[in-house]
C-alpha positions in Angstrom: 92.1 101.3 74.4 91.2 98.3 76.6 94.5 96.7 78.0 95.1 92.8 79.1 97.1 93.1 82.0 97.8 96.5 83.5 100.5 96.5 85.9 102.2 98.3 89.0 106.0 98.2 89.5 107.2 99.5 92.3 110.5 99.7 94.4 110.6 96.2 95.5 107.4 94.2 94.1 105.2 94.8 91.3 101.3 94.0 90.8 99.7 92.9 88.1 96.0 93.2 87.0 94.3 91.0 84.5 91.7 93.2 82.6 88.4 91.0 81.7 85.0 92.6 80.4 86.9 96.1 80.8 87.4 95.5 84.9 90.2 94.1 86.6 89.1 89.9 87.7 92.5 88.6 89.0 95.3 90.4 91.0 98.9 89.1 91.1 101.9 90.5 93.6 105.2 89.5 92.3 109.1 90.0 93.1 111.3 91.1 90.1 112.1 87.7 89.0 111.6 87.0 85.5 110.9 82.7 86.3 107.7 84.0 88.4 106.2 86.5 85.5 106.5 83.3 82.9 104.9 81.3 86.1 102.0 84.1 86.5 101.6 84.7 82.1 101.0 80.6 81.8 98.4 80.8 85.0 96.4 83.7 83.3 97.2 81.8 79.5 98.9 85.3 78.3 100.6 85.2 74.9 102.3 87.6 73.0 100.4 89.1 71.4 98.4 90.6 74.7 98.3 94.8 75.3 99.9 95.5 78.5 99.8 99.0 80.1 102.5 99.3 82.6 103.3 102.4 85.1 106.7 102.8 87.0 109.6 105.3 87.5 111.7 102.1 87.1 112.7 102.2 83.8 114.8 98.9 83.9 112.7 96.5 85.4 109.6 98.2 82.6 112.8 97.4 79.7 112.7 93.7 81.0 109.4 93.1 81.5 109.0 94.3 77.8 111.0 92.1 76.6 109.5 89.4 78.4 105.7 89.9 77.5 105.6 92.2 74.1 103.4 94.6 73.7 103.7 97.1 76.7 103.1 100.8 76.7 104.9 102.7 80.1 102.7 105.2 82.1 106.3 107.2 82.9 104.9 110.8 82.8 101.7 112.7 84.7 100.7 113.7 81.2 99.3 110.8 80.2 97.0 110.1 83.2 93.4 112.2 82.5 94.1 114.1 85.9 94.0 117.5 86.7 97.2 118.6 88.8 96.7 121.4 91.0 100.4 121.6 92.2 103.7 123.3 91.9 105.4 120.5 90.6 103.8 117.9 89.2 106.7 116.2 87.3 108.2 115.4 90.4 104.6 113.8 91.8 104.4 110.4 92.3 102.4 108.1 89.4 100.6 105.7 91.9 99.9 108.7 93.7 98.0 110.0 90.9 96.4 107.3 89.4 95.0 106.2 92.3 93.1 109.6 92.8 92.4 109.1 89.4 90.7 105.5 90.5 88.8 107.2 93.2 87.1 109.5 91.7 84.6 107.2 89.6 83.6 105.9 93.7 83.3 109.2 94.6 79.4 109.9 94.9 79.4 113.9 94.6 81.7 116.4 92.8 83.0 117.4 96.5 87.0 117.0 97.9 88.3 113.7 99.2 91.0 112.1 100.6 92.6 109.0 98.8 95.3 107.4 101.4 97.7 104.8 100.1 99.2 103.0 102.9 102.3 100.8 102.0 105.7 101.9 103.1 104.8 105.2 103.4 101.5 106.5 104.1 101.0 108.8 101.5 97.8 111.2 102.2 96.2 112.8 99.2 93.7 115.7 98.1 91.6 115.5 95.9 89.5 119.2 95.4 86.6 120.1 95.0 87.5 121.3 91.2 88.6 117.2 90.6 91.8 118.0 90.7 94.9 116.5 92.4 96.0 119.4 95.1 99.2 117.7 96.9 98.9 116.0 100.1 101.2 114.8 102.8 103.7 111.9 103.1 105.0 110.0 106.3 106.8 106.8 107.0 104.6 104.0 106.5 104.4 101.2 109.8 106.8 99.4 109.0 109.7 101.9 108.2 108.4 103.7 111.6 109.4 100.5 113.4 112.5 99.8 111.2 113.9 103.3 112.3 112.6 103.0 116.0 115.4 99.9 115.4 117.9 101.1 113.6 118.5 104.8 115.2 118.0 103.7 119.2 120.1 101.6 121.6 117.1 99.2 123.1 114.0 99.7 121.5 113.3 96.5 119.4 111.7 96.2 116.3 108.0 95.1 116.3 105.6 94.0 113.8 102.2 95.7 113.3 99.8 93.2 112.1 96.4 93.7 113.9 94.7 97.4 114.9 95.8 98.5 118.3 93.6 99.9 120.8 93.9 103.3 121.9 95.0 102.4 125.5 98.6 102.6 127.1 101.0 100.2 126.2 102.3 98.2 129.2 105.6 97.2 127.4 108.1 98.5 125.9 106.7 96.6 122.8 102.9 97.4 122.9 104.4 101.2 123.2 105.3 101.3 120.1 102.6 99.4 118.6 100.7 101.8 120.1 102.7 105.2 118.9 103.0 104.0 115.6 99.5 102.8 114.8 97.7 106.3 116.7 100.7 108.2 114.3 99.2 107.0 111.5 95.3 107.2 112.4 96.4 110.7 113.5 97.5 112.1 110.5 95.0 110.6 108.3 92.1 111.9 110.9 94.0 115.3 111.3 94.2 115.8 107.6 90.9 114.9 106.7 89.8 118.0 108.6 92.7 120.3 108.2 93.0 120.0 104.1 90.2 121.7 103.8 88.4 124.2 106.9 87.3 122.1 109.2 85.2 120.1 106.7 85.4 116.3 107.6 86.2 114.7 103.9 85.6 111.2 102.9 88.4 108.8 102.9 89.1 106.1 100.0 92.2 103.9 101.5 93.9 101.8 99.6 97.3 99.8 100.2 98.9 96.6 102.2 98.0 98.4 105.4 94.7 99.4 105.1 92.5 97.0 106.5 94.6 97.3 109.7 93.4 101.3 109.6 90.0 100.7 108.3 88.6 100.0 111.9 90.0 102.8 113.0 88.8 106.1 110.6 85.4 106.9 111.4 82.8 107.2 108.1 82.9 108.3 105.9 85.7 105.8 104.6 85.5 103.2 102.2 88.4 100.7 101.0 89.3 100.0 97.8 92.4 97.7 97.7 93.6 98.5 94.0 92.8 101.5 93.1 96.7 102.0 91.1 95.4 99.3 88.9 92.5 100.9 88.4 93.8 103.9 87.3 96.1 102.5 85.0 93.0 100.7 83.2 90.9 104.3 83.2 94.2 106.1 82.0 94.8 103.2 79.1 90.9 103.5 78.0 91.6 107.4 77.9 93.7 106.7 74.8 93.1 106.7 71.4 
């Protein structure tokens, strides 16, 4: 089944993908506000009677965005994503998480393990084996929160944006310090990872999420960026049905 609109709700914002010719052609981030989905369905002339396939834990904001545009199946469950899960417990796994390895692995040139890393507000670092299965990952604060709680749980340090790469050089304020830890953090892991998940073996990476092209830069090949691969999966996991 080939979906109109797939969609992406998340804890804050939700994205939308129109579906044309069986790929995604327009992308749309939007708040929860029901005036800016009416504003979005008139700019992409969606009606009624339009197949929408929708993933989120967020059961409410799925219940109201039903009622608003019609016919909507939710992705709420692992089981109905054509993914293998090589984990201990996969109903508590993440949906985006999956679905984007899911994505991936129609880029992926060889049945060998990669890394799909999502980085939003938490930099989510993910495994996909060599079997094409998801096998877990790791999860650390994304930018952002990094900064927030530098804020939050200190008596000086100030909060700073994150907005262009960072070189790998000291930082000669207190600002540029933390630019600096919290970028390297995040290029660390993903760089540590890549060789740790799996012997030594230097996997490719497939990054995807609102900070990614500040990382691209930074992650030596092979990497490649792919900036909606959730989407993506939700379309592959809606044309799995019969």
């Amino acid at each position: 089944m080939t979906p109109d609109v797939v969609v992406d709700i998340g804890n804050s914002r939700m994205k939308w993908g129109l579906v044309e010719d069986g790929r995604i052609a327009d992308v749309a981030n939007l708040n929860f506000d029901r005036e800016s989905w009416v504003r979005q369905g008139l700019a992409w002339d969606l009606d009624q009677g339009d197949c929408w396939f929708i993933a989120s834990v967020n059961r409410p904001v799925f219940d109201r965005l039903k009622k608003t545009v019609g016919d909507a199946t939710h992705i709420e469950s692992y089981r109905q994503i054509p993914l293998e899960l090589d984990i201990d417990t996969p109903e508590s796994v993440g949906l985006d998480r999956v679905l984007a390895c899911l994505a991936a692995k129609k880029y992926a040139q060889v049945r060998e393990p990669f890394l799909v890393v999502q980085a939003g507000t938490a930099l989510v670092i993910n495994l996909v084996n060599a079997a094409g299965a998801f096998a877990g990952g790791a999860i650390i604060p994304g930018s952002a929160l990094m900064a927030k709680s530098l804020r939050e749980h200190t008596a000086q340090l100030p909060e700073v944006v994150i907005d262009k790469p960072v070189a790998p050089v000291p930082g000669r304020t207190t600002r540029d310090a933390i630019r600096t830890g919290i970028y390297w953090a995040s290029i660390g892991a993903i760089l540590t990872l890549r060789t740790g998940f799996c012997d030594s073996e230097v996997l490719p990476v497939f990054l995807t999420g609102g900070d990614a092209e500040l990382l691209l830069g930074s992650i030596p090949e092979p990497v490649r960026h792919i900036p909606d691969l959730v989407l993506e999966g939700i379309l592959l996991a809606a044309e799995a049905r019969p």
